[in-house]
C-alpha positions in Angstrom: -4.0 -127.3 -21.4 -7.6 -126.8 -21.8 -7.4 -125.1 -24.8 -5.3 -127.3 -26.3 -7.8 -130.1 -25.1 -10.5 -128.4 -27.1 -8.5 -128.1 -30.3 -7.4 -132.0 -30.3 -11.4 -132.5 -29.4 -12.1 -130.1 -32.8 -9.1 -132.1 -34.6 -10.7 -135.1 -33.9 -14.1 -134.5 -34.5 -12.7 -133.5 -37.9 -10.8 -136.3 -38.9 -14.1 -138.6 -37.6 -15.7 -136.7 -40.0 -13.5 -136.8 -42.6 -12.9 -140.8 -42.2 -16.8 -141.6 -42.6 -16.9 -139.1 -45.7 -14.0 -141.2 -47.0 -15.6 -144.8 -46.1 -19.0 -143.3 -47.0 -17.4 -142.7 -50.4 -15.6 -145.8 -50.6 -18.6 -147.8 -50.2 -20.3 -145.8 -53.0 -17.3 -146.6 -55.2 -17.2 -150.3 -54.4 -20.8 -150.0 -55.6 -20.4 -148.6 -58.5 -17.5 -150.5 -59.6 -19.9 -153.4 -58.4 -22.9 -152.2 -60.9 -20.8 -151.6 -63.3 -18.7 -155.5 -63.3 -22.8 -156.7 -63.2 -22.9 -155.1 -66.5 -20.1 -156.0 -68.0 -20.5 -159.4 -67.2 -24.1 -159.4 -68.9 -22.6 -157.9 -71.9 -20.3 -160.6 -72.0 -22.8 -163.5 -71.9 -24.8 -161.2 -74.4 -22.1 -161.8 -76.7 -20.6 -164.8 -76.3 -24.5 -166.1 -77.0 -24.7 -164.0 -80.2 -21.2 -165.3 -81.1 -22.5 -168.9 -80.8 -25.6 -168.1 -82.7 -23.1 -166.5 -85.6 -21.1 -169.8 -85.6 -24.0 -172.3 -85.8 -25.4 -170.2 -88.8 -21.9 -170.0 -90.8 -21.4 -173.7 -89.7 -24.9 -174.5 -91.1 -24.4 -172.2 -93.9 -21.3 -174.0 -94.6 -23.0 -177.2 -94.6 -25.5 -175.9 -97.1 -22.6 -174.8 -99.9 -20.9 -177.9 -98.7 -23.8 -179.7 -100.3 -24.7 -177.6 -103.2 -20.8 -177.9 -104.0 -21.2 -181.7 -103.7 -24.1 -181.8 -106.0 -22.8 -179.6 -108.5 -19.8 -181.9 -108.9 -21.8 -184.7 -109.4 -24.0 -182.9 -112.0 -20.9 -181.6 -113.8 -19.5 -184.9 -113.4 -22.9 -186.6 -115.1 -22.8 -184.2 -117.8 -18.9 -184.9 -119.2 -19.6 -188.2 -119.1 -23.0 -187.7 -121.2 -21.0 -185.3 -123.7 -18.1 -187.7 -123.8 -20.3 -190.5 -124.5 -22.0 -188.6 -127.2 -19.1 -187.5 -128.3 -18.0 -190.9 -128.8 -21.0 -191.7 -130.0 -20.1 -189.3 -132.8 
């Protein structure tokens, strides 16, 4: 009985040993993962700025040929009426 005693005592001391290297890795893992979801998550704010810089600059870039669109009509629209009226003229 006593040497089966000492071989539970061994067994145990074993699978102690073998739960705290499996916690002690778990931990480690859970920090990891942690780090790692810290990272992401800064990449993602990272972009989603750089995403709403890109959209104000094509939304004001938009507004821009917007405008030169609006005053090319009008110029093209001034100058038929010039060369009809000329041409009327004629």
């Amino acid at each position: 009985y006593q040497q089966k005693c000492d071989e539970l005592d061994v067994q145990e001391k074993d699978l102690h040993s073998k739960i705290n290297n499996v916690e002690k890795e778990k931990k480690d893992i859970v920090l990891y993962l942690k780090r790692t979801l810290a990272l992401k998550e800064d990449e993602l704010i990272d972009l989603a700025e750089k995403l709403s810089r890109h959209q104000q600059a094509q939304e004001a870039e938009r507004e821009s040929f917007e405008l030169q669109l609006s005053l090319l009509r009008h110029e093209l629209q001034e100058n038929k009426e010039k060369f009809t009226s000329e041409n009327m003229a004629l």
